[in-house]
N, C-alpha and C positions, 0 to 999 in steps of 0.2 A: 479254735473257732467255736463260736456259740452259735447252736441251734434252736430254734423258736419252734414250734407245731401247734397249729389251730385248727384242729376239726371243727368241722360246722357237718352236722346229717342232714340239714335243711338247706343251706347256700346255693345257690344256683349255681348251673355248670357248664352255661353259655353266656356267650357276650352278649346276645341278641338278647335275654331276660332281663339285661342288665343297662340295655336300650331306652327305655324311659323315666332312667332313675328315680325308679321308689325299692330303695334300699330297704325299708319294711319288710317290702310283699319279695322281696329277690333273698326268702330265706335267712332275714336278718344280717346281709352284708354287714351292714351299717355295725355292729360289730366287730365283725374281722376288719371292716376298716382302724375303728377305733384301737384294735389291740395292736394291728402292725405301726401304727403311728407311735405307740407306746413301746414296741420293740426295737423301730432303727432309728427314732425322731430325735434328734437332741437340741436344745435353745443354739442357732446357728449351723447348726453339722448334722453328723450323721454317723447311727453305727456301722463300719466298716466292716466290723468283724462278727458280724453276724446275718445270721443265712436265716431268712422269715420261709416257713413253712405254710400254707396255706393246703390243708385237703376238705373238699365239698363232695358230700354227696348229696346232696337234692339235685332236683330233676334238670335237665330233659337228660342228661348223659353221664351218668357217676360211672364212677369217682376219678374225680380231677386233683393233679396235685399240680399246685405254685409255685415255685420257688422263686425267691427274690434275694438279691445278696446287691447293697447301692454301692454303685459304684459313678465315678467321675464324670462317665456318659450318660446314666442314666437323667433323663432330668425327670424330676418330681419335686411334689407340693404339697401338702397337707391335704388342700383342698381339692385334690384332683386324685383322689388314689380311688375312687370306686370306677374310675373312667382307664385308670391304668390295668386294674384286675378284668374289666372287660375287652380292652383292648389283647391282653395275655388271653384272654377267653378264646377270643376272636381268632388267634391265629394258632391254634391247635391243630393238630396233624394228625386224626387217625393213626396207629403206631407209630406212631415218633415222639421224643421227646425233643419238642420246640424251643426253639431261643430267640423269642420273638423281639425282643428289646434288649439292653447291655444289662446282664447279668440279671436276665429272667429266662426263667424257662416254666414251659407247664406238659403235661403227661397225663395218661389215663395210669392210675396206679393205686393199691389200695393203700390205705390206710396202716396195716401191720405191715405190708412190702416196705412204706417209707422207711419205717420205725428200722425193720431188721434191717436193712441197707446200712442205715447209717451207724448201727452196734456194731456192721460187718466191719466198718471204716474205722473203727477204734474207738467210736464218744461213746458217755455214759451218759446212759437214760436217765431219767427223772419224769414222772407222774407227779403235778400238782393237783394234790387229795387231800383236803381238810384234815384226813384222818392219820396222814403219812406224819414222819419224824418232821420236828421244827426243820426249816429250811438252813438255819443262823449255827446247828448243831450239822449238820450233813456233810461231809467230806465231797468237794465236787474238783472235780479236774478240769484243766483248759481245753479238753474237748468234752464238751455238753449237750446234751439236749433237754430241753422240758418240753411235754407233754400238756396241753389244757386245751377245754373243748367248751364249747360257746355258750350257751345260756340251760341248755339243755343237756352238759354234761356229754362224757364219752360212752360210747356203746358201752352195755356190760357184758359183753360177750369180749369185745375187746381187752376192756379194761382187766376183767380177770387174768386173761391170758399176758397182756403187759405185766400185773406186777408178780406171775413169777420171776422175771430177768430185771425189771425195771425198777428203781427205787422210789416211794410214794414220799414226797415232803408237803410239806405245809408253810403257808406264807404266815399265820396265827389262827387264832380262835374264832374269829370273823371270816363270813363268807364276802368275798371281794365280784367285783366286775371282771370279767378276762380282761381286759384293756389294763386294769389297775394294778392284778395279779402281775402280769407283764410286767409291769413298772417295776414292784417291789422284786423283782427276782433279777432282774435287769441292776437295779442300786444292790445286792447283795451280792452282786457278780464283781459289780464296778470298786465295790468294797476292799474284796479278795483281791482285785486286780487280775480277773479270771476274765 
């Protein structure tokens, strides 16, 4: 299974913010849309085997975490996925982890809880860092996760703490879009046959 993680510090953490779609002022959704479309979107289909992570903390209620894995039930659209992340918004449960739609859930959870959870499950971490090893040189196994955070980068408080256990790669020498970074780690996966 491939796992995806998109921090956003600024992304809103209610449906109701997300109520008169200006994606701009909602923390730069528009973003995290752009990257998850780049994560499970393929010309006709869709990736199955991968679980879109979404964690926001901007206001009114952090930290929220997403999860999305498409499935058969699920119906989605290109064009409708800032309407689907507020609809997931919208049906949050104070201590619960909700399963508001087929094979979505969302939670109050932090951002380092995600990350250990799923090292505790057996995937190997991965930080996309400029300054990490080539991506195309890096040993990755069938259970994955990468790590990247929106326009403004991951905490450094975090980020420190991540790459004791986590490994930093690099997509090249150029700084990318998350959306695009997505893509190229996504085609070096599909490469591997990973």
């Amino acid at each position: 299974m491939r796992h995806l993680i998109y921090f956003s510090n600024s992304a809103v953490t209610s449906g109701s913010a997300l109520a008169h779609g200006e994606l701009m002022k909602a923390g730069r959704i528009d973003i995290a849309i752009h990257s998850f479309i780049q994560g499970v979107f393929l010309s006709h289909d869709f990736r199955k085997d991968v679980k879109f992570h979404f964690i926001f903390y901007g206001q009114p209620d952090p930290p929220k975490h997403i999860e999305i894995q498409v499935t058969d039930e699920l119906e989605i659209s290109k064009k409708d996925i800032g309407n689907l992340i507020k609809k997931i918004l919208y049906k949050y449960k104070e201590g619960e982890k909700t399963n508001p739609l087929p094979g979505c859930f969302v939670e109050k959870k932090s951002f380092l809880k995600v990350v250990d959870e799923l090292a505790e499950q057996g995937n190997e971490i991965f930080i996309l860092d400029k300054k990490g090893k080539d991506i195309r040189e890096a040993k990755i196994s069938d259970n994955c996760v990468f790590i990247l955070g929106d326009h403004e980068g991951l905490p450094k408080k975090e980020l420190k703490r991540l790459k004791q256990t986590a490994t930093p790669v690099s997509i090249g020498p150029k700084t990318y879009f998350a959306s695009q970074t997505i893509a190229v780690v996504n085609n070096e996966l599909d490469r591997r046959g990973i």
